[in-house]
VOBA-589122 format. One record per atom (N, C-alpha, C, O): residue in one letter; y negated, z negated, x negated. Coordinates in steps of 0.001 Angstrom, whole numbers, plus 500000, padded with zeros to 6 digits. Atoms other than C-alpha are relative to their C-alpha. Layout:
BEGIN
AYZX/...
//
This chain:
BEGIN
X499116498901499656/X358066364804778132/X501452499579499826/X502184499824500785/X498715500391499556/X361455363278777122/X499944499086500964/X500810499260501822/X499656501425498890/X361250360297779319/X499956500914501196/X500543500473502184/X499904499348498387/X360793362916782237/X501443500825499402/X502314500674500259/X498961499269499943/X363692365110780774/X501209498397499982/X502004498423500921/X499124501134500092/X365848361713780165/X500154499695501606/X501243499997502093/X499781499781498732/X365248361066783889/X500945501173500779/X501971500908501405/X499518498833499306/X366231364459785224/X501559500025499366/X502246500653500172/X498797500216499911/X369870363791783460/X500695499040500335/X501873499171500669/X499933501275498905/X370022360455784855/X500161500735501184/X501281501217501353/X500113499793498473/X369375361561788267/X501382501335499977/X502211501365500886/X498981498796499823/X371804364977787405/X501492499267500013/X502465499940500354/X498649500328500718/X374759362947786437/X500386499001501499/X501372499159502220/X500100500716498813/X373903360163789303/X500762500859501239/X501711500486501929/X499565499710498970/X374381362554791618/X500944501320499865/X500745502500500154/X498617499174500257/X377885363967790633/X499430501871499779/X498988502531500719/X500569498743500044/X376847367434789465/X501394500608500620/X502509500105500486/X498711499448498834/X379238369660791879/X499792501859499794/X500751502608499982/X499613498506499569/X377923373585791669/X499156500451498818/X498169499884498349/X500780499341501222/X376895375856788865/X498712499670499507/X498500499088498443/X500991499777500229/X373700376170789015/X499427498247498785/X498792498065497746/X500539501494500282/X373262372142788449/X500472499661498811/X500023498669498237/X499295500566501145/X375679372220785418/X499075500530498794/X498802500048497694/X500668499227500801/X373677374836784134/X498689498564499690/X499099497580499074/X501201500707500116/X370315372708783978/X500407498244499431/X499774497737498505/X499636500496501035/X372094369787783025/X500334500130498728/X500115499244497902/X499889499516501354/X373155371626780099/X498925500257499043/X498950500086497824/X501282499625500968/X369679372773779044/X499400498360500035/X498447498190499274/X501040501526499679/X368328368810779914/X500961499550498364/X500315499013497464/X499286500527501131/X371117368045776997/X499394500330498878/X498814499579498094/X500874499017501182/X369817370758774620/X498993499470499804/X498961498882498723/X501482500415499999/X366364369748775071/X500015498281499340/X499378498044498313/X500008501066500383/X367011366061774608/X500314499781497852/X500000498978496973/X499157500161501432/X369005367079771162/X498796500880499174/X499035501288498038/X501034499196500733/X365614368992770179/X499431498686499134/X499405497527499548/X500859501170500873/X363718367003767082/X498578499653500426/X497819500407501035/X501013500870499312/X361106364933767921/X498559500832499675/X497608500600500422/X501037499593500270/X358468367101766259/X499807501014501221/X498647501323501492/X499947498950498775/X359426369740769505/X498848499626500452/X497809500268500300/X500311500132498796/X358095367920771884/X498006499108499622/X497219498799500517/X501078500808500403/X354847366099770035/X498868501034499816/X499023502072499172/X500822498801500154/X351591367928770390/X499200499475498483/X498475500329497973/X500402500037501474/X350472366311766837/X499903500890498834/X498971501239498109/X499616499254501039/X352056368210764685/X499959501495500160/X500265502242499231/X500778499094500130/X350694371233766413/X498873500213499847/X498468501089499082/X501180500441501236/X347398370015765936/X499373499934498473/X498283500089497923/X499898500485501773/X347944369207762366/X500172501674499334/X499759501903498197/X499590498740500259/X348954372867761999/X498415500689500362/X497769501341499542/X501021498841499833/X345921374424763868/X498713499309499647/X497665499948499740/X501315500370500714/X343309372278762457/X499915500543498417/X498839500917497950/X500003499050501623/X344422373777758497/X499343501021500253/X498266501456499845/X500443498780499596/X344549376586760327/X498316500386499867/X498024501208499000/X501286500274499458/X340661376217761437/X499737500158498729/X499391501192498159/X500697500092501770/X339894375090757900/X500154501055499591/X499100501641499342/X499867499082501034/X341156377645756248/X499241501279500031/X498798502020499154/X501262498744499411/X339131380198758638/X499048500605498852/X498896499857497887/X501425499824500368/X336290381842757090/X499847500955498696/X500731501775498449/X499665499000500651/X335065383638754121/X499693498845498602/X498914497933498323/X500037500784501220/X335943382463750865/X499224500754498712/X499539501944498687/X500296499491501665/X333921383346746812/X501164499524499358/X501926498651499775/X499146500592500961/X336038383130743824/X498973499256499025/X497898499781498734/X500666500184500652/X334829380647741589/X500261500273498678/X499536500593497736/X499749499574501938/X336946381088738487/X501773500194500331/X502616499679501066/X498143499677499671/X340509382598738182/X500672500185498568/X501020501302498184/X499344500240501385/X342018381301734530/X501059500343500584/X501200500674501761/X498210499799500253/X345924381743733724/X500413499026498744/X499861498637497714/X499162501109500984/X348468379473732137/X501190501386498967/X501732502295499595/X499622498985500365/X350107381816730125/X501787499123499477/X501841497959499079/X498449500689500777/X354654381146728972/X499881499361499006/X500811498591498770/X500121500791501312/X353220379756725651/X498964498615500455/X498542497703499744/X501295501135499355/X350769377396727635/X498705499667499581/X498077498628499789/X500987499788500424/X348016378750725890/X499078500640501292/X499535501230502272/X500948499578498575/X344873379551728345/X499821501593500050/X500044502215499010/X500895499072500057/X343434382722729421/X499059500527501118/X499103499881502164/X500488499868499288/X341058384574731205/X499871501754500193/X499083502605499782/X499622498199500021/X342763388134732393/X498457500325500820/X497947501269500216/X500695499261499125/X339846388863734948/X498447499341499189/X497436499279499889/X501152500136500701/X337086387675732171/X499962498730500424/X500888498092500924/X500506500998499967/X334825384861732291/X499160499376501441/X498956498270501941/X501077500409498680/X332584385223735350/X501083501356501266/X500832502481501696/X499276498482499364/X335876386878737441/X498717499944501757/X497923499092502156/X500770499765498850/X334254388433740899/X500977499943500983/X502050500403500592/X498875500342498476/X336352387642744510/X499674499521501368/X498793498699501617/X500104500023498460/X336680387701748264/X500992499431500552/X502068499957500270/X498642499794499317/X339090386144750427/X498966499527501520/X498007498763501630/X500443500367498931/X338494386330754215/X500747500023500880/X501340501014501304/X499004500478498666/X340301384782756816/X499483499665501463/X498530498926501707/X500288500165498978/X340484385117760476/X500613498340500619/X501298497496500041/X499872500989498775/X340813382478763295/X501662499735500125/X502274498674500245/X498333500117499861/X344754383858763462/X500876499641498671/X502100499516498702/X499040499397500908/X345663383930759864/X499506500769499434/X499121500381498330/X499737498784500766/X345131387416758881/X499086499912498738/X498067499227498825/X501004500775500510/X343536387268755814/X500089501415499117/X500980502206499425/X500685498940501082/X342015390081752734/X499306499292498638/X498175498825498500/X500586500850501805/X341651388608748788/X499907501172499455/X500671502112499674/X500669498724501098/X339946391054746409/X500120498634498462/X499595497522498397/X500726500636501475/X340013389593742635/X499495501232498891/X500299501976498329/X500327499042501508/X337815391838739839/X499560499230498725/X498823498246498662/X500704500219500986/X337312391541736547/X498233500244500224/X497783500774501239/X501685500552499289/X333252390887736680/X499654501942498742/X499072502923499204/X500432498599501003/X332891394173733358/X500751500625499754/X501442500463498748/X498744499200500166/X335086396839734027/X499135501313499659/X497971501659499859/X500382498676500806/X335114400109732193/X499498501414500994/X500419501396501810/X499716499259499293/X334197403200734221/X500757501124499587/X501060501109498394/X499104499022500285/X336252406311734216/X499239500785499140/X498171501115499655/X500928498773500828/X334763408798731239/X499701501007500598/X498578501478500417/X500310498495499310/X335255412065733594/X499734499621501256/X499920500539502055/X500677500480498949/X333857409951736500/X501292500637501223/X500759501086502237/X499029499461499164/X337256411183738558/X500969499213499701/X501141499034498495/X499053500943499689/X340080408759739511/X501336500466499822/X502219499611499757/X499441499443500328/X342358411302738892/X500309500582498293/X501225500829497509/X499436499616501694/X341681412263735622/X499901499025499005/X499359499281497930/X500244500807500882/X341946409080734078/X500522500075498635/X501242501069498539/X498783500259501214/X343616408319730541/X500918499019500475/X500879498659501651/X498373500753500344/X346858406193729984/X498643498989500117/X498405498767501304/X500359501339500169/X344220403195729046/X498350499414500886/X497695498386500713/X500801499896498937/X341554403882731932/X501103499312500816/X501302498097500833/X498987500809499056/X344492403491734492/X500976498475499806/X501168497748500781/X499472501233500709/X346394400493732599/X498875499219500144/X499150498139500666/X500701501067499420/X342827398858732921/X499100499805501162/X498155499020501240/X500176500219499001/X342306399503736212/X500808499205500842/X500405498664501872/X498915500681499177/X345551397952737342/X499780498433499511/X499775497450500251/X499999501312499822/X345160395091735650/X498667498876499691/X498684497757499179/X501051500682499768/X341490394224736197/X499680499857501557/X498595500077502095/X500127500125498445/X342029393609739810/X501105499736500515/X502193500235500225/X498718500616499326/X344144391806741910/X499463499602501516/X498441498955501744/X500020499568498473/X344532392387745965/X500825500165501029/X501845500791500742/X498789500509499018/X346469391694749066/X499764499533501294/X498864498809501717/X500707500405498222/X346365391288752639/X501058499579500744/X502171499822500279/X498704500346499122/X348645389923755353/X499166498698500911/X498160498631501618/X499960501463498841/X348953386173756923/X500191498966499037/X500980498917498094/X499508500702501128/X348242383106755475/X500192498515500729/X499773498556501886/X500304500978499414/X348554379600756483/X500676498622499212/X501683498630498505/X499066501584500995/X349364375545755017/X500841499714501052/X500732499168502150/X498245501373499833/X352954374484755497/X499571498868499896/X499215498478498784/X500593501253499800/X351843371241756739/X501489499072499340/X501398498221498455/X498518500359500374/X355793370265756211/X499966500084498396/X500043498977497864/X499222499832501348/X356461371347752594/X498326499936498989/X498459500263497810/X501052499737500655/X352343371168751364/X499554500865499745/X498585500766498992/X500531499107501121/X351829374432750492/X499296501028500530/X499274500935501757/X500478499273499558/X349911377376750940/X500691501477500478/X500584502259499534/X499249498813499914/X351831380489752325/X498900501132499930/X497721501048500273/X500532499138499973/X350895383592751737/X500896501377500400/X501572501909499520/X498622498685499754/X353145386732753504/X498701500900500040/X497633500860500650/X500618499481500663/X351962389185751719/X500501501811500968/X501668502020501299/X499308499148499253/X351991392910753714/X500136500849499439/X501115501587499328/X500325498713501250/X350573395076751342/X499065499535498588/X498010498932498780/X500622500040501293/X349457394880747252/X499087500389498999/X498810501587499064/X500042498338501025/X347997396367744408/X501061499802499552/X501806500767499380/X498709499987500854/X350765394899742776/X501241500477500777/X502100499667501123/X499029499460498810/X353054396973744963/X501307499153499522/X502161500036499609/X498627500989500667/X356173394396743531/X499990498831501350/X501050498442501840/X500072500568499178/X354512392105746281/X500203500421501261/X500341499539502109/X500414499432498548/X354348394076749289/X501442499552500787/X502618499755500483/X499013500614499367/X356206392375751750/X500570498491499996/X501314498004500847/X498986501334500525/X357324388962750180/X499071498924500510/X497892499015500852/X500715501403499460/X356291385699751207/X499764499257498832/X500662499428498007/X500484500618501272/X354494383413748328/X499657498297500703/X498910498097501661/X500145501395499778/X354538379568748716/X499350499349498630/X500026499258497606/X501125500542500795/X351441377945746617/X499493498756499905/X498851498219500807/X500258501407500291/X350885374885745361/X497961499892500040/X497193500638499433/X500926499454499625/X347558374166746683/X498947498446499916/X499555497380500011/X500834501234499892/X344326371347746553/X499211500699500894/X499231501929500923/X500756499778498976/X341871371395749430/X499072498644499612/X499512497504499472/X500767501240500465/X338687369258748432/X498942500650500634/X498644501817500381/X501019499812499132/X335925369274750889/X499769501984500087/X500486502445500975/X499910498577499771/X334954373764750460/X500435500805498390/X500138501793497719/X499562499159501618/X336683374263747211/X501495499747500450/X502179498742500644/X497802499717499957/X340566375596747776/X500576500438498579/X500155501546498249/X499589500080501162/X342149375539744553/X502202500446500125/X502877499626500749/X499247500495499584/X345914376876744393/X501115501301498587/X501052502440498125/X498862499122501203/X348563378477741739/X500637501009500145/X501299500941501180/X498729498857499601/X350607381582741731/X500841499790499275/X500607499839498067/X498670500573501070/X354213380452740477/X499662501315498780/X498997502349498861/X499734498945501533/X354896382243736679/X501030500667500680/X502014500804499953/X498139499228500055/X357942384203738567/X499345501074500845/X499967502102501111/X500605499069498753/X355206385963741175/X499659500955498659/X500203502060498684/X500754499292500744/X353260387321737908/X501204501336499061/X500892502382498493/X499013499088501090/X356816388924736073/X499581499962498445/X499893500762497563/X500013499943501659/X355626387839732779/X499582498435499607/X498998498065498589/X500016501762500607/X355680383686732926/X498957499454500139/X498917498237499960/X501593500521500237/X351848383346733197/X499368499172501689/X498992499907502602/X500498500728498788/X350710380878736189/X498484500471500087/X497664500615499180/X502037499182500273/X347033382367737399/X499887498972501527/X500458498938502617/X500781500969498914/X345032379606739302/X498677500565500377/X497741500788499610/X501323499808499102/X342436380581741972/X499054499043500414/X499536498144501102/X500768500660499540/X339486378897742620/X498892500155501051/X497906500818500730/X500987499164498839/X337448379395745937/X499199498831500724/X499528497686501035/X500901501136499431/X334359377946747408/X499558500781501064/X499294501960500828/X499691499529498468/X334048378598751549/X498327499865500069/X497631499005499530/X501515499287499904/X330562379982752312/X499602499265501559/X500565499309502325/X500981500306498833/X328443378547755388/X499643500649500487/X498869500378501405/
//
């Protein structure tokens, strides 16, 4: 594709450009030439929609520890946490994380919880939907996030440090996403 646009300003220039129209299209043959090389290379869209591909499908959680500001371990969503993430063909994608033994409500109504019913409903579950895809460029896993539970997210874009090892995706949430210093690593194994 450049060697045919490199031609076409050759030949424009050759033959004295004389009336609008021709200056015009020389002008875009310039532009185009001054585009980076990744423009014009179908590789590196490849390289993009094959992640893509990978990443398809429906993911289990296998285990979702936390690094906590003191760099002591933990395990907010228990020992055996429970999780979904499922991704389309485009992107769009749906992560569920639960704690695996959560309390039920005493008056069996969602409404009439206590102070320490609702406090451990919020934070025995973690959930989020949007678009996700690997920054082939910068390594990482994006995540634009549309809607939360942690309504703090809704909207923001999350860049994730991420391992990909045959159907196990492995990948960090910075300590600055969580608001309290604690790094929480996901672990997911892609179902057949």
């Amino acid at each position: 594709m450049k060697t045919a646009v490199k031609t076409a300003v050759k030949t424009a220039v050759k033959t004295s450009i004389k009336t609008p129209i021709n200056n015009i299209i020389a002008v875009i043959c310039l532009l185009t030439l001054s585009l980076p090389a990744s423009a014009f290379t179908e590789q590196e869209v490849d390289k993009n929609e094959q992640a893509q591909k990978y990443l398809a499908g429906t993911w289990v959680l296998l285990a979702a520890p936390e690094i906590r500001a003191d760099g002591s371990r933990g395990e907010t969503f228990g020992a055996n946490p429970q999780g979904l993430l499922i991704i389309d063909g485009t992107g769009r994608y749906s992560l569920q994380i639960y704690k695996s033994e959560r309390s039920k409500f005493a008056a069996g109504d969602k409404r009439k919880g206590t102070e320490a019913e609702y406090r451990a409903a919020a934070l025995d579950t973690s959930s989020h939907y949007g678009r996700c895809f690997i920054d082939t460029e910068r390594n990482v896993l994006v995540f634009r996030i549309e809607h939360a539970s942690f309504s703090n997210w809704d909207g923001s874009e999350q860049a994730r440090q991420f391992e990909l090892k045959a159907d196990v995706l492995s990948y960090r949430v910075p300590a600055g996403a969580s608001g309290n210093g604690t790094t929480a690593i996901s672990t997911w194994k892609k179902l057949h």
